[in-house]
SEFITI-201028 format. One line per field, with one value per atom (N, C-alpha, C): residue number from 1; residue in one letter; atom name; x, y, z. Coordinates in steps of 0.05 Angstrom, whole numbers, always signed. Layout:
BEGIN
k: NUM:...
r: a:...
a: CA:...
X: X:...
Y: Y:...
Z: Z:...
This chain:
BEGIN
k: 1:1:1:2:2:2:3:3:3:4:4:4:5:5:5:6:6:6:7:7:7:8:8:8:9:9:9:10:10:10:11:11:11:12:12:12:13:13:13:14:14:14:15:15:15:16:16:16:17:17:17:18:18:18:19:19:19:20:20:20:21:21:21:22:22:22:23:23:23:24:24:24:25:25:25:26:26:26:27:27:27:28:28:28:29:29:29:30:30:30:31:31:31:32:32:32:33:33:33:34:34:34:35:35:35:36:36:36:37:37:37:38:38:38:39:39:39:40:40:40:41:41:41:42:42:42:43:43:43:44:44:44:45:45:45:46:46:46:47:47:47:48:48:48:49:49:49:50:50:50:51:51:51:52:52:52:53:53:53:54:54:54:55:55:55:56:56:56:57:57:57:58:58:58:59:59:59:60:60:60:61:61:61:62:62:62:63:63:63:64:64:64:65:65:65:66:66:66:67:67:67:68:68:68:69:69:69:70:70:70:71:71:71:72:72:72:73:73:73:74:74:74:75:75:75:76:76:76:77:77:77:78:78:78:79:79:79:80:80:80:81:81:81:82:82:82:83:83:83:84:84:84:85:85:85:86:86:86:87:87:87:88:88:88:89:89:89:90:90:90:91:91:91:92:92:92:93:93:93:94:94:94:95:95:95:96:96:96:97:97:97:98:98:98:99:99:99:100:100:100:101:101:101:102:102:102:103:103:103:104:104:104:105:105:105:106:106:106:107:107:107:108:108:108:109:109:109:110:110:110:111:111:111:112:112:112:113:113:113:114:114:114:115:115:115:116:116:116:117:117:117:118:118:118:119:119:119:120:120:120:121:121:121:122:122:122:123:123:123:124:124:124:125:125:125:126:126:126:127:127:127:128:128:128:129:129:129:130:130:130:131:131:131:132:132:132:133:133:133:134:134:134:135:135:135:136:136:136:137:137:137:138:138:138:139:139:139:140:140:140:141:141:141:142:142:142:143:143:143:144:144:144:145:145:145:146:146:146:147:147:147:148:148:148:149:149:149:150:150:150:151:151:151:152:152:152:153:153:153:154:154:154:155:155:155:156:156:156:157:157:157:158:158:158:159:159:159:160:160:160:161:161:161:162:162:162:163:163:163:164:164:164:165:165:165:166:166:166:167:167:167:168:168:168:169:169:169:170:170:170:171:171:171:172:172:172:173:173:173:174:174:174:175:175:175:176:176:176:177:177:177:178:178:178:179:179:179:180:180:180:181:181:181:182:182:182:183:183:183:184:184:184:185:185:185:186:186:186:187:187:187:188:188:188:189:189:189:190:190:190:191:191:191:192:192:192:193:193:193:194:194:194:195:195:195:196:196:196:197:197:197:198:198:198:199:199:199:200:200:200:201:201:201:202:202:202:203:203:203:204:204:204:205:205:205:206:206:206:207:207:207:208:208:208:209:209:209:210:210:210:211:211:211:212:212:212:213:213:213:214:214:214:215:215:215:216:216:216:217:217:217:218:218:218:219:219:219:220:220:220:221:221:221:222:222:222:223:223:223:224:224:224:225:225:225:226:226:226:227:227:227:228:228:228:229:229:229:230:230:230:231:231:231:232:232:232:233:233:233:234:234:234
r: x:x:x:x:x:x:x:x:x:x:x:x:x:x:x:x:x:x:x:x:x:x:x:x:x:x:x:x:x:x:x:x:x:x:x:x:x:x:x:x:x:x:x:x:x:x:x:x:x:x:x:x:x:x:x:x:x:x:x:x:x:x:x:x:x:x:x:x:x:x:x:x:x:x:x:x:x:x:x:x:x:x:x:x:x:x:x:x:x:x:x:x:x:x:x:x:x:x:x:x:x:x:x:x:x:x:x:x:x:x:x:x:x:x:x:x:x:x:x:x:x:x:x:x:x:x:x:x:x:x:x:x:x:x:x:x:x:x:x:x:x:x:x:x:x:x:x:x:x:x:x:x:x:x:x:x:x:x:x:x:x:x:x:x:x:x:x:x:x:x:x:x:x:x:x:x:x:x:x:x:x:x:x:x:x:x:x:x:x:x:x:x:x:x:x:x:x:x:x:x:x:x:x:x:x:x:x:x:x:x:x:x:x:x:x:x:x:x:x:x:x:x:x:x:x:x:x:x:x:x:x:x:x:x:x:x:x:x:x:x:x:x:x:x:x:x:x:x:x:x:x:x:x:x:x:x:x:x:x:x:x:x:x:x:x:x:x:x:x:x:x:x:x:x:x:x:x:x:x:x:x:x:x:x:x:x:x:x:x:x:x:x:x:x:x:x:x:x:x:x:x:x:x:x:x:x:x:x:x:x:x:x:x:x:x:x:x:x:x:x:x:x:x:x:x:x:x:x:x:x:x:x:x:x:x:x:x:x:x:x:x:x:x:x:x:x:x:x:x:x:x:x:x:x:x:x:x:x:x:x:x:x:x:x:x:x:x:x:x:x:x:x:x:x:x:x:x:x:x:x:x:x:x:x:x:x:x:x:x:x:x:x:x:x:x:x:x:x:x:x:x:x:x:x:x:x:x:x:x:x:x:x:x:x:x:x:x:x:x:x:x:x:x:x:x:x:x:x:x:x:x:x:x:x:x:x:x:x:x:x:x:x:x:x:x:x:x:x:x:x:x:x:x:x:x:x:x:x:x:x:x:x:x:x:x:x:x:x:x:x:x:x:x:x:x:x:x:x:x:x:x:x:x:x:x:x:x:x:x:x:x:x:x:x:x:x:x:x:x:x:x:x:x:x:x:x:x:x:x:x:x:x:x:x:x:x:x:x:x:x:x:x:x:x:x:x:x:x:x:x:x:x:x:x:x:x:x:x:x:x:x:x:x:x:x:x:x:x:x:x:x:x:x:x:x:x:x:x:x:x:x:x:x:x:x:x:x:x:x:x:x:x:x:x:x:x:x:x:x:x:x:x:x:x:x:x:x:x:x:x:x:x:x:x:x:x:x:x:x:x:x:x:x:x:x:x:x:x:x:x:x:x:x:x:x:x:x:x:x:x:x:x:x:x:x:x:x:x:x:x:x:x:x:x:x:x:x:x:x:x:x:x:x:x:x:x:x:x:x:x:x:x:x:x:x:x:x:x:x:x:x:x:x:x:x:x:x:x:x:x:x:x:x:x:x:x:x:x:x:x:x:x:x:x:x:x:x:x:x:x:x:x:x:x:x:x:x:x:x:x:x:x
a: N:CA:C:N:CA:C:N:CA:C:N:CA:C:N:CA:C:N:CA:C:N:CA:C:N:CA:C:N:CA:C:N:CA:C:N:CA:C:N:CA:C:N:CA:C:N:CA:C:N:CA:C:N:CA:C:N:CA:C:N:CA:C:N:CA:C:N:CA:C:N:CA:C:N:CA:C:N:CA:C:N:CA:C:N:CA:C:N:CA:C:N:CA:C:N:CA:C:N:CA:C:N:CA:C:N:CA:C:N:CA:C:N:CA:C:N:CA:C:N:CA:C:N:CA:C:N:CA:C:N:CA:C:N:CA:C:N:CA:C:N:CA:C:N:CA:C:N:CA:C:N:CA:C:N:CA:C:N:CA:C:N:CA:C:N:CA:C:N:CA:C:N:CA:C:N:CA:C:N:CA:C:N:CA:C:N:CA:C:N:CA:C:N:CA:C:N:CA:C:N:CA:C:N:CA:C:N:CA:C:N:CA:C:N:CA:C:N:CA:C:N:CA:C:N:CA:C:N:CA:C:N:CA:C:N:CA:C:N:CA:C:N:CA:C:N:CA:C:N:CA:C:N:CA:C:N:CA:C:N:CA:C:N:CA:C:N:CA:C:N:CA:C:N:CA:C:N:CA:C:N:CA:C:N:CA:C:N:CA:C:N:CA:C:N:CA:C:N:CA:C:N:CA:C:N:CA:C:N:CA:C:N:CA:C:N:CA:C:N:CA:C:N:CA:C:N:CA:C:N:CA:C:N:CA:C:N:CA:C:N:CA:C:N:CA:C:N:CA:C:N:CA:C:N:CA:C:N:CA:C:N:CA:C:N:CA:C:N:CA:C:N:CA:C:N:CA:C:N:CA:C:N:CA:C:N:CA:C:N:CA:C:N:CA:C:N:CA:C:N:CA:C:N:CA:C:N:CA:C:N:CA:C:N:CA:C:N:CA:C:N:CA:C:N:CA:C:N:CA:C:N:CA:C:N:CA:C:N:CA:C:N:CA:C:N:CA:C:N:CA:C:N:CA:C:N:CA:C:N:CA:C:N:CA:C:N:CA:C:N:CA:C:N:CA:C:N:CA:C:N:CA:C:N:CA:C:N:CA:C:N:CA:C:N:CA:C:N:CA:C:N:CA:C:N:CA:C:N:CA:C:N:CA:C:N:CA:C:N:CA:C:N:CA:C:N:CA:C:N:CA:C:N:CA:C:N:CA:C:N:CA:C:N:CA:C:N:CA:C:N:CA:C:N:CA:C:N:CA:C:N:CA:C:N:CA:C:N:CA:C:N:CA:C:N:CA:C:N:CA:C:N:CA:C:N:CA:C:N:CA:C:N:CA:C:N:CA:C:N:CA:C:N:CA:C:N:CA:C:N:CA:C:N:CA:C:N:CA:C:N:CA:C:N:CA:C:N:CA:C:N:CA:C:N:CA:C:N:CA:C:N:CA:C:N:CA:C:N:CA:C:N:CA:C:N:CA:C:N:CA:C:N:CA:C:N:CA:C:N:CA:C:N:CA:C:N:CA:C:N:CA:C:N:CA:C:N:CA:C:N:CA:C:N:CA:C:N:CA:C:N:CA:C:N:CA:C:N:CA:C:N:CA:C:N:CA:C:N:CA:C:N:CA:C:N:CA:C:N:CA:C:N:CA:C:N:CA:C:N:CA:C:N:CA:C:N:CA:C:N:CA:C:N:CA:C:N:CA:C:N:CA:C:N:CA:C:N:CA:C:N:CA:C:N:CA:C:N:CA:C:N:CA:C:N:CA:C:N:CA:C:N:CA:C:N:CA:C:N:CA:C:N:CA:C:N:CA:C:N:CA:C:N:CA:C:N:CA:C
X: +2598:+2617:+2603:+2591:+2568:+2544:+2538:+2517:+2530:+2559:+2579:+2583:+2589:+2599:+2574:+2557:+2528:+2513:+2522:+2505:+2520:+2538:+2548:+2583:+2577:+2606:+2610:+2603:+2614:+2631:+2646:+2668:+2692:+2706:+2732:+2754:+2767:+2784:+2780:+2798:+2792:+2822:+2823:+2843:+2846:+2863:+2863:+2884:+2885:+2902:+2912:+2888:+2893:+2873:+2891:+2880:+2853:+2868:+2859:+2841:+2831:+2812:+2780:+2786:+2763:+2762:+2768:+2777:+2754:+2720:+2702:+2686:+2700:+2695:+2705:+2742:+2755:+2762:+2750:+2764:+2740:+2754:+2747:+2738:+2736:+2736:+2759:+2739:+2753:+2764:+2763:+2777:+2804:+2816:+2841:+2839:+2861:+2854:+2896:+2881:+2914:+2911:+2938:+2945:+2957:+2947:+2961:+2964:+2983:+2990:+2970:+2970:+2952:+2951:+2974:+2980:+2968:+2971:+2963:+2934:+2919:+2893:+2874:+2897:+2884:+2880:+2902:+2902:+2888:+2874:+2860:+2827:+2824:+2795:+2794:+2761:+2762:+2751:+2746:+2743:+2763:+2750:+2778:+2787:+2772:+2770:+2771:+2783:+2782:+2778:+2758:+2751:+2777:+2795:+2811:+2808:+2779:+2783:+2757:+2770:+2761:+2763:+2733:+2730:+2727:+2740:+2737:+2722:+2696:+2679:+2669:+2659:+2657:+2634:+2634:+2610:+2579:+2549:+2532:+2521:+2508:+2498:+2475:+2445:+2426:+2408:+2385:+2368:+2343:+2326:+2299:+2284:+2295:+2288:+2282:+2305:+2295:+2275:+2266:+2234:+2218:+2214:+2194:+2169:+2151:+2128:+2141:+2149:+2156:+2123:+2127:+2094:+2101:+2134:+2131:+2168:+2172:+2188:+2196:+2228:+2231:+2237:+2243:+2255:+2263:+2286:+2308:+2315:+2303:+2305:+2322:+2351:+2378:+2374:+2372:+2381:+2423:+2419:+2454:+2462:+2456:+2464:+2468:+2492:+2502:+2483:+2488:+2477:+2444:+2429:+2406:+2400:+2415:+2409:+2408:+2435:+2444:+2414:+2414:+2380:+2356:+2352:+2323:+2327:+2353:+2362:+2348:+2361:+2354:+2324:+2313:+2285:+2269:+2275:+2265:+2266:+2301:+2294:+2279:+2277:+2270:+2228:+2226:+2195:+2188:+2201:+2204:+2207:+2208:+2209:+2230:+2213:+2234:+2253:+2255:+2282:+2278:+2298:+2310:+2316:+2309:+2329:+2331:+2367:+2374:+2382:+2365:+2360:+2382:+2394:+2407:+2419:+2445:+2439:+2448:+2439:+2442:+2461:+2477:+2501:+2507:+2532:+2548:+2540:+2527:+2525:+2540:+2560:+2589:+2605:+2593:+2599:+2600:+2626:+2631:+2611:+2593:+2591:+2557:+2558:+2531:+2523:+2545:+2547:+2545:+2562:+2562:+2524:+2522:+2487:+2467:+2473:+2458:+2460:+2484:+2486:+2471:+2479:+2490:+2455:+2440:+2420:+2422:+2448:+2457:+2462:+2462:+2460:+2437:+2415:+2396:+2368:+2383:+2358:+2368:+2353:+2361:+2363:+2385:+2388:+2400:+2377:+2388:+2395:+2413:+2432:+2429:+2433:+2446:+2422:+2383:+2366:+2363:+2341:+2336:+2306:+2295:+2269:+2249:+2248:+2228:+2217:+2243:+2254:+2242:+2249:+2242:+2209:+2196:+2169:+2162:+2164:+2144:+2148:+2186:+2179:+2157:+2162:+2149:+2118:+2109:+2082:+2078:+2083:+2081:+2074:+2089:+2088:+2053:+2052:+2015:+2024:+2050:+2047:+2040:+2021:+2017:+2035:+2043:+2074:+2063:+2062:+2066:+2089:+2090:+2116:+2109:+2126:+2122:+2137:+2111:+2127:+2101:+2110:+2095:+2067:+2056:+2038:+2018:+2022:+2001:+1977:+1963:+1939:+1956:+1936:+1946:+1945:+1981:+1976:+1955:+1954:+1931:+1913:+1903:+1869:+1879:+1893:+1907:+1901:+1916:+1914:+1887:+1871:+1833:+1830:+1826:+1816:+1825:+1849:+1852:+1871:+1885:+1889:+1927:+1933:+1958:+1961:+1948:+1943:+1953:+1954:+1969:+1992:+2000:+2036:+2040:+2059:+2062:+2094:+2097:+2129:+2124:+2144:+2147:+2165:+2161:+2187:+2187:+2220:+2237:+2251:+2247:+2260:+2290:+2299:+2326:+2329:+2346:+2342:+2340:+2347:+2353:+2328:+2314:+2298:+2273:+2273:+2248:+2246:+2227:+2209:+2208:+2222:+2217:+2187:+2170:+2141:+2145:+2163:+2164:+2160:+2179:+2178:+2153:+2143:+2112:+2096:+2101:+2079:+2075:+2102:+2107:+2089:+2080:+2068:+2039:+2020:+1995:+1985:+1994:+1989:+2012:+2010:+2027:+2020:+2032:+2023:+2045:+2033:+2043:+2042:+2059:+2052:+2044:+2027:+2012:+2028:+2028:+2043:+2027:+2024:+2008:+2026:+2048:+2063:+2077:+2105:+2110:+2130:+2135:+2164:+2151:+2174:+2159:+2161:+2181:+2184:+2201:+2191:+2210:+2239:+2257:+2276:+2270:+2291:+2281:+2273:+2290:+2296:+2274:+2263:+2248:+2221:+2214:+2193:+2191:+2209:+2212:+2202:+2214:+2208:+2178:+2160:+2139:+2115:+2122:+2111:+2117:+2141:+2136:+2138:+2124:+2114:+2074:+2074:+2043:+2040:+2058:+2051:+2054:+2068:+2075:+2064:+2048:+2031:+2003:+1994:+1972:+1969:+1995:+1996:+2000:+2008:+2009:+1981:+1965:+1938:+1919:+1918:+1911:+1916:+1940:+1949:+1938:+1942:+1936:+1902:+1886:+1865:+1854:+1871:+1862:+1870:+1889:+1892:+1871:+1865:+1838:+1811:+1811:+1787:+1787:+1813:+1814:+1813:+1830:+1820:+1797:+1777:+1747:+1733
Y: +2678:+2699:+2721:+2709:+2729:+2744:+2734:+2743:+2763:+2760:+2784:+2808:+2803:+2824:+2840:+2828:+2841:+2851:+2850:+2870:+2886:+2902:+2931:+2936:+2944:+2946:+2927:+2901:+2884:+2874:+2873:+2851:+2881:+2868:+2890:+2889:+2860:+2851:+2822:+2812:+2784:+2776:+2749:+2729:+2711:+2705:+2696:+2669:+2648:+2637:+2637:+2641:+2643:+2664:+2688:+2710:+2703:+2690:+2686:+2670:+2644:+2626:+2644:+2662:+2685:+2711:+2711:+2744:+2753:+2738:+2748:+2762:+2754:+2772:+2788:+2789:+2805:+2832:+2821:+2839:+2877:+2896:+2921:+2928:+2901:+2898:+2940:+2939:+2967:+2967:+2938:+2930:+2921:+2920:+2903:+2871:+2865:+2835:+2831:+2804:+2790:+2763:+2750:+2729:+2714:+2679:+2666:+2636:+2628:+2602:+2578:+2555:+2532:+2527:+2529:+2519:+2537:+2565:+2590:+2591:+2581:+2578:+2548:+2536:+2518:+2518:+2535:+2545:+2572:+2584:+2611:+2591:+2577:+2556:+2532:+2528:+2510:+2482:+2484:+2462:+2449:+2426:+2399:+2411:+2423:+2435:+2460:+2482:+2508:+2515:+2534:+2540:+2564:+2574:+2578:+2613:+2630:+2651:+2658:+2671:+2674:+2710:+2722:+2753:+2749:+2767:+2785:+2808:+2799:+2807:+2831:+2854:+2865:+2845:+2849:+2833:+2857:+2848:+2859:+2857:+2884:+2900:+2906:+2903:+2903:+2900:+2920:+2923:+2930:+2926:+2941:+2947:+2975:+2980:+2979:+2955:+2941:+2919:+2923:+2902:+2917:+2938:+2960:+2954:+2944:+2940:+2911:+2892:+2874:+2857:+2825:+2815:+2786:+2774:+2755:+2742:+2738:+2736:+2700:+2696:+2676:+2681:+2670:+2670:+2637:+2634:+2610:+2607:+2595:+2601:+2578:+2576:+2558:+2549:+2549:+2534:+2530:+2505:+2502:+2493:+2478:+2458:+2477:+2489:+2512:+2509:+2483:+2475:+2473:+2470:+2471:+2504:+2525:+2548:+2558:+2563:+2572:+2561:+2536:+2531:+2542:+2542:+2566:+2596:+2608:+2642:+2631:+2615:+2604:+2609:+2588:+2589:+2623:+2624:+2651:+2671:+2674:+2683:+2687:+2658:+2643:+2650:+2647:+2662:+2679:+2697:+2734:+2741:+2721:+2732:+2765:+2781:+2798:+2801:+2789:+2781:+2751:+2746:+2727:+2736:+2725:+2723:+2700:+2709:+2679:+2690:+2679:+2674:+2679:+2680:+2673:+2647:+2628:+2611:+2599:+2603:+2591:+2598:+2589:+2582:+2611:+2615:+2637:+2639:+2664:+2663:+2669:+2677:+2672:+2650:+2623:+2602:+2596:+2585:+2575:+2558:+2536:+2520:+2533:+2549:+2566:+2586:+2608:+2618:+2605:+2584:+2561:+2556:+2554:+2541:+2556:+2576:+2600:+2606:+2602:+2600:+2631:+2650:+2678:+2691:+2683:+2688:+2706:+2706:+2715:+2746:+2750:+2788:+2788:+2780:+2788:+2805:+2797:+2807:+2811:+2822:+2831:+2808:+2796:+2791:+2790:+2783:+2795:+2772:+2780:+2760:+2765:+2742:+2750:+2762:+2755:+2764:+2750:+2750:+2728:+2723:+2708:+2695:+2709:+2714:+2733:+2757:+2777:+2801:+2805:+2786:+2776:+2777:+2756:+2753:+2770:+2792:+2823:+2842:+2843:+2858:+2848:+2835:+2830:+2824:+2825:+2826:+2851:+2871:+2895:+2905:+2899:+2912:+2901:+2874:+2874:+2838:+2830:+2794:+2785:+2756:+2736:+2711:+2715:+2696:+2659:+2648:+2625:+2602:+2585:+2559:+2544:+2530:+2493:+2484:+2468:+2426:+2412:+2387:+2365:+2363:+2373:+2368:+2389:+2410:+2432:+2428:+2454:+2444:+2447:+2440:+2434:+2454:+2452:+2485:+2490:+2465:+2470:+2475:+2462:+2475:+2509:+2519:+2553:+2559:+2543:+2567:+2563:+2538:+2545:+2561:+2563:+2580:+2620:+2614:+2644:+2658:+2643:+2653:+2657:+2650:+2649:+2676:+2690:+2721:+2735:+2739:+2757:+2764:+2782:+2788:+2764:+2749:+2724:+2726:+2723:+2706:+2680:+2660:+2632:+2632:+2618:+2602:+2580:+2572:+2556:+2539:+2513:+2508:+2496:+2479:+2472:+2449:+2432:+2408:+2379:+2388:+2359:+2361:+2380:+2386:+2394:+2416:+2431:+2443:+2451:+2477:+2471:+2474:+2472:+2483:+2479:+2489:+2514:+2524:+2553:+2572:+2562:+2573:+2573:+2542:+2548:+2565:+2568:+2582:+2617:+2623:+2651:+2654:+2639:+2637:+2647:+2649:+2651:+2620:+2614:+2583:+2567:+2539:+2518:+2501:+2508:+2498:+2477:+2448:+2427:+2416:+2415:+2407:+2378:+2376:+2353:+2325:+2313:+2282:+2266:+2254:+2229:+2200:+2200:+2185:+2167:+2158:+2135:+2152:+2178:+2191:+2198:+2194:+2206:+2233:+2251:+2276:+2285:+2311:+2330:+2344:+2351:+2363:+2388:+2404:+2441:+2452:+2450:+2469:+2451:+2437:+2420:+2429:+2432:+2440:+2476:+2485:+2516:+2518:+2506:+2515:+2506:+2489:+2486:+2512:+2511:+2544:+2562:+2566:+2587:+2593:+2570:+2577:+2577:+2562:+2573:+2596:+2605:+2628:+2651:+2649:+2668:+2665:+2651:+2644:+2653:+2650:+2669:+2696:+2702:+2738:+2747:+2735:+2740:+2743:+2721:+2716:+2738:+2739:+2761:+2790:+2792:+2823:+2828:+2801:+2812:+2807:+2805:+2807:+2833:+2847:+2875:+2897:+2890:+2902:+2892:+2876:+2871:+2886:+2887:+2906:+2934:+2942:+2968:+2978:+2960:+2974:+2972:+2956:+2953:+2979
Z: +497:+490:+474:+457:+444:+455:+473:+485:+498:+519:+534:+511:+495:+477:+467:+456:+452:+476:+502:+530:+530:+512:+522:+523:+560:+567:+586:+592:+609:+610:+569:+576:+571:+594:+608:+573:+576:+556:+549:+525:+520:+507:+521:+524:+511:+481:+461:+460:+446:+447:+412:+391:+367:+357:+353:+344:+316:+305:+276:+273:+288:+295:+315:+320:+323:+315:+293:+276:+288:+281:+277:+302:+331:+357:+361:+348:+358:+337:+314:+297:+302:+298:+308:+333:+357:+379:+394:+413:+423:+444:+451:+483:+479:+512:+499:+488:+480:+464:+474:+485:+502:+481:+478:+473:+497:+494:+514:+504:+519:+500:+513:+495:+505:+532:+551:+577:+589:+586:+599:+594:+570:+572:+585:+592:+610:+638:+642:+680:+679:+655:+659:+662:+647:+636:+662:+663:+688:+679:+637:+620:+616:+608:+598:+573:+559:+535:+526:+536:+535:+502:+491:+468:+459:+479:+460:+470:+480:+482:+504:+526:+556:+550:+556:+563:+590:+604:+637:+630:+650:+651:+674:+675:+701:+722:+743:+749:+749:+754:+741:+768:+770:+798:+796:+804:+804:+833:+829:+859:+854:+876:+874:+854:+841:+821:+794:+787:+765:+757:+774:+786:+785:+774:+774:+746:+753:+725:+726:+747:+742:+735:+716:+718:+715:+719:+720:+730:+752:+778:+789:+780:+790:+815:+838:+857:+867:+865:+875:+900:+927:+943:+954:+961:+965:+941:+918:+893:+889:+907:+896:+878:+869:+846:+822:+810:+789:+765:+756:+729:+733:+756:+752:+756:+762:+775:+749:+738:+706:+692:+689:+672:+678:+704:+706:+696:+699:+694:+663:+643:+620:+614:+626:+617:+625:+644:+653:+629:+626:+603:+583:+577:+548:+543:+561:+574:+582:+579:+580:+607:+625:+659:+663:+684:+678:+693:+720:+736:+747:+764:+777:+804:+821:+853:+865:+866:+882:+909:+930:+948:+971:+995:+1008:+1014:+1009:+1001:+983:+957:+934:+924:+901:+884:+884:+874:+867:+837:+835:+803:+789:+799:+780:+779:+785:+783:+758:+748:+716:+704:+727:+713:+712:+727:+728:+701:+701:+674:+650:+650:+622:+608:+641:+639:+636:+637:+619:+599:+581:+563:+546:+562:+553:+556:+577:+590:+610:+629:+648:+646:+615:+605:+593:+595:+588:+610:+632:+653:+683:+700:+721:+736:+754:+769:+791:+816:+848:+865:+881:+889:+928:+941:+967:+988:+978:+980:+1004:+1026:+1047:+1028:+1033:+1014:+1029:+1050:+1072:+1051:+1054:+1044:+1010:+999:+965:+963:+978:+968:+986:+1007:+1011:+995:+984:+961:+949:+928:+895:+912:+931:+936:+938:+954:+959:+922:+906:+876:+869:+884:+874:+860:+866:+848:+863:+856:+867:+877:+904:+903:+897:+880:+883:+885:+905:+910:+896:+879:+864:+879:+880:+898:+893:+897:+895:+894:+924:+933:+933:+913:+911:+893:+891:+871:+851:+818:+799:+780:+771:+757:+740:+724:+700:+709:+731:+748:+744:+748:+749:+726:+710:+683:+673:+665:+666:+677:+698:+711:+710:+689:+685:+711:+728:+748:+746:+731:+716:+707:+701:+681:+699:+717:+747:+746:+756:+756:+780:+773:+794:+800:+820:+827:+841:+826:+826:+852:+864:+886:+877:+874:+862:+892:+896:+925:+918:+937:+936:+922:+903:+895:+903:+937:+945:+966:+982:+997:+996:+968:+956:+977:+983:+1001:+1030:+1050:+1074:+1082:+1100:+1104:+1118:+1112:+1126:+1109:+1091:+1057:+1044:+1045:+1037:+1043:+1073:+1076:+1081:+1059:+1055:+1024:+1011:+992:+991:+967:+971:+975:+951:+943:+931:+937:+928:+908:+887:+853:+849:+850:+829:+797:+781:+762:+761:+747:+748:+721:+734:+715:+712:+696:+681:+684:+674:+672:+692:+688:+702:+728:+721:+733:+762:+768:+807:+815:+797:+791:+781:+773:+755:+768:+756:+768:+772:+784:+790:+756:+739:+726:+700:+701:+684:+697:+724:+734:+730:+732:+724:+693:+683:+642:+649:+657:+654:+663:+692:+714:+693:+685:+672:+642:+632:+602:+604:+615:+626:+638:+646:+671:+647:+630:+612:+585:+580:+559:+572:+595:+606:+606:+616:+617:+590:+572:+537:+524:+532:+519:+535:+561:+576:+557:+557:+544:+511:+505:+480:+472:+490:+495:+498:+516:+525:+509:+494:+467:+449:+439:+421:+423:+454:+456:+461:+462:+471:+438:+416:+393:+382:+386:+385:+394
């Protein structure tokens, strides 16, 4: 709710059931502000638990162009599962990525339980919706990224980031949760990067293999940059 109210003008109005139990969102608030009773906030809420105060939101429109100087690119290609989709927009975030695309395909990102799982990530960055995965990785190649897919059976990211090869403007492909990467998909890629396991697990989930891709991927291009600043002031 905070995150909606801190991106601007998205939230339209907000739907209260106790004015006084959120003075602190609503008070000098410039929008309208509705009251509704417990019942009415249960058939507005799709929780067992409604918190009591729901903003309507416009929905958020984005293309092309905000991919511009892009240097580090998820792309979700059928990602259905809400709660794992909402978690990568998250990490993406959380690791400076500067957009997201979900795919043709994949979840409705106005899915409640999607939004929830962003957990107010979902106003922080561009994301494109309704893309074919074809279409997606010629863009963000054309701009000059290196498209890489995670699954299983690729080389090993860490072999990547030694090797410095991580430092690139990259977009990730993200596959589906029950399927991963059909070999068609793969092989829209440059290369196919697995994270590498030690342990007893047979694998990672989507959005657990995402926070990893891309905190390396984004800890390279950081150390990279602020490299080239070091020597340019030298």
């Amino acid at each position: 709710m905070r995150e909606a109210l801190a991106a601007g003008s998205i939230v339209e109005e907000l739907i209260v059931e106790d004015p006084g139990k959120h003075a602190d969102l609503i008070e000098g608030a410039t929008l309208p502000v509705w009251t509704a009773s417990e019942q009415n906030m249960r058939q507005l809420s799709d929780t067992v638990t409604p918190q009591g105060i729901i903003a309507v939101c416009r929905q958020l429109s984005f293309g092309w162009d905000d991919l511009a100087d892009a240097q580090l690119v998820v792309i979700c290609a059928q990602v259905r599962d809400p709660g794992n989709a909402g978690t990568v927009i998250r990490c993406a975030d959380a690791f400076g990525a500067d957009a997201v695309i979900l795919t043709t395909g994949s979840v409705d990102i106005y899915n409640p339980k999607t939004v929830r799982s962003t957990v107010g990530s979902l106003f922080h960055m561009p994301i494109l919706t309704g893309i074919e995965l074809q279409q997606a990785v010629d863009h963000v190649r054309g701009q000059g990224m290196q498209v890489l897919a995670a699954d299983g059976d690729g080389s090993p990211l860490d072999l990547k980031q030694v090797r410095g090869e991580l430092a690139r403007p990259t977009a990730w492909i993200m596959g589906n949760e029950a399927w991963g990467l059909p070999e068609a998909d793969r092989a829209l890629a440059d290369e196919v990067v697995a994270v590498p396991m030690w342990g007893g697990a047979e694998s990672l989930n989507l959005s657990s293999a995402a926070a990893v891709c891309l905190y390396a991927t984004a800890s390279a291009q950081r150390r990279s940059q602020e490299k080239e600043s070091h020597e340019r002031a030298q």
